[in-house]
C-alpha positions in Angstrom: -11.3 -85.5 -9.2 -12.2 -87.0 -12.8 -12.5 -84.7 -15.1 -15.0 -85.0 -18.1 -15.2 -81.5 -18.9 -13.9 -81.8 -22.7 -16.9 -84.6 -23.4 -19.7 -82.0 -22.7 -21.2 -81.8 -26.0 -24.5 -79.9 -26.5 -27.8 -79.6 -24.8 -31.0 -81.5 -25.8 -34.5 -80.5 -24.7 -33.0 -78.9 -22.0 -30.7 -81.3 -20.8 -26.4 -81.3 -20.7 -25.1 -84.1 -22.9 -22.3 -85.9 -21.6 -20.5 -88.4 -23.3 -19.4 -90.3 -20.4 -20.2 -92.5 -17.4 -20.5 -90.8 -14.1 -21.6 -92.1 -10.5 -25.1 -91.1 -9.4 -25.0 -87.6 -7.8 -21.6 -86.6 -9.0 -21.1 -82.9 -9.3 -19.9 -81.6 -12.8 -19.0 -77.4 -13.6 -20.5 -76.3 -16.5 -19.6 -73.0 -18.6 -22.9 -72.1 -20.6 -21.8 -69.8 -23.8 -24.4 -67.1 -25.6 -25.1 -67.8 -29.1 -22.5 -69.3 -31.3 -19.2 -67.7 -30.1 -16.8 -70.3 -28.8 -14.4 -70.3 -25.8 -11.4 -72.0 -26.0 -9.6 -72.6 -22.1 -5.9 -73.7 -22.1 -4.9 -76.3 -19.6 -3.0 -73.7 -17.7 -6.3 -71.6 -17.2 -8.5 -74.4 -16.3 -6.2 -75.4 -13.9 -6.7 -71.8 -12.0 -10.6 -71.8 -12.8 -10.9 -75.2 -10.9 -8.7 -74.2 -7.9 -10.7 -70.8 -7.5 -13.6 -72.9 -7.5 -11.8 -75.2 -5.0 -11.2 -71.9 -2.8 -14.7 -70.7 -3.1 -16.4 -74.0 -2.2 -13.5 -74.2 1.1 -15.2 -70.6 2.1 -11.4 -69.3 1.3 -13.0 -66.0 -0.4 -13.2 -61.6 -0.4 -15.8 -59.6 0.1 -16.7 -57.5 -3.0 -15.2 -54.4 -1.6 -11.6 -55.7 -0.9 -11.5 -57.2 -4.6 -12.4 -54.1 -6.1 -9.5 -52.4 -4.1 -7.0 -54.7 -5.3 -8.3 -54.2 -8.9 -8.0 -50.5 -8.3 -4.3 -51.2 -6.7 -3.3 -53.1 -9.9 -4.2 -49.5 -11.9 
């Protein structure tokens, strides 16, 4: 998968900017942020957020109930 996650720039009227060439109909993740704070992802992380998506999207998930017991486990 090609990522082009660090050439996301801003939105104008509306619309993601992306500073890159993509195929026609290719999918891209987006991380919308409130207001001026920034958020700052090490490789590391973004290397877990895109596998969970990868799990989520391969219908490898929990139910609500069984993630809030393992929080509660972790107390």
């Amino acid at each position: 998968m090609s990522d082009h996650a660090d050439r996301i720039r801003k939105v104008v009227n509306g619309q993601v900017v992306i500073e890159a060439e993509l195929p026609e109909g290719a999918q891209v993740t987006l991380i919308a942020l409130d207001g001026e704070e920034t958020f700052e992802v090490t490789p590391e992380l973004k290397a877990v957020l895109l596998e969970s998506i990868a799990q989520g999207d391969r219908g490898e998930t929990i139910s609500g109930e069984q993630l809030l017991r393992e929080l509660r486990s972790r107390e």
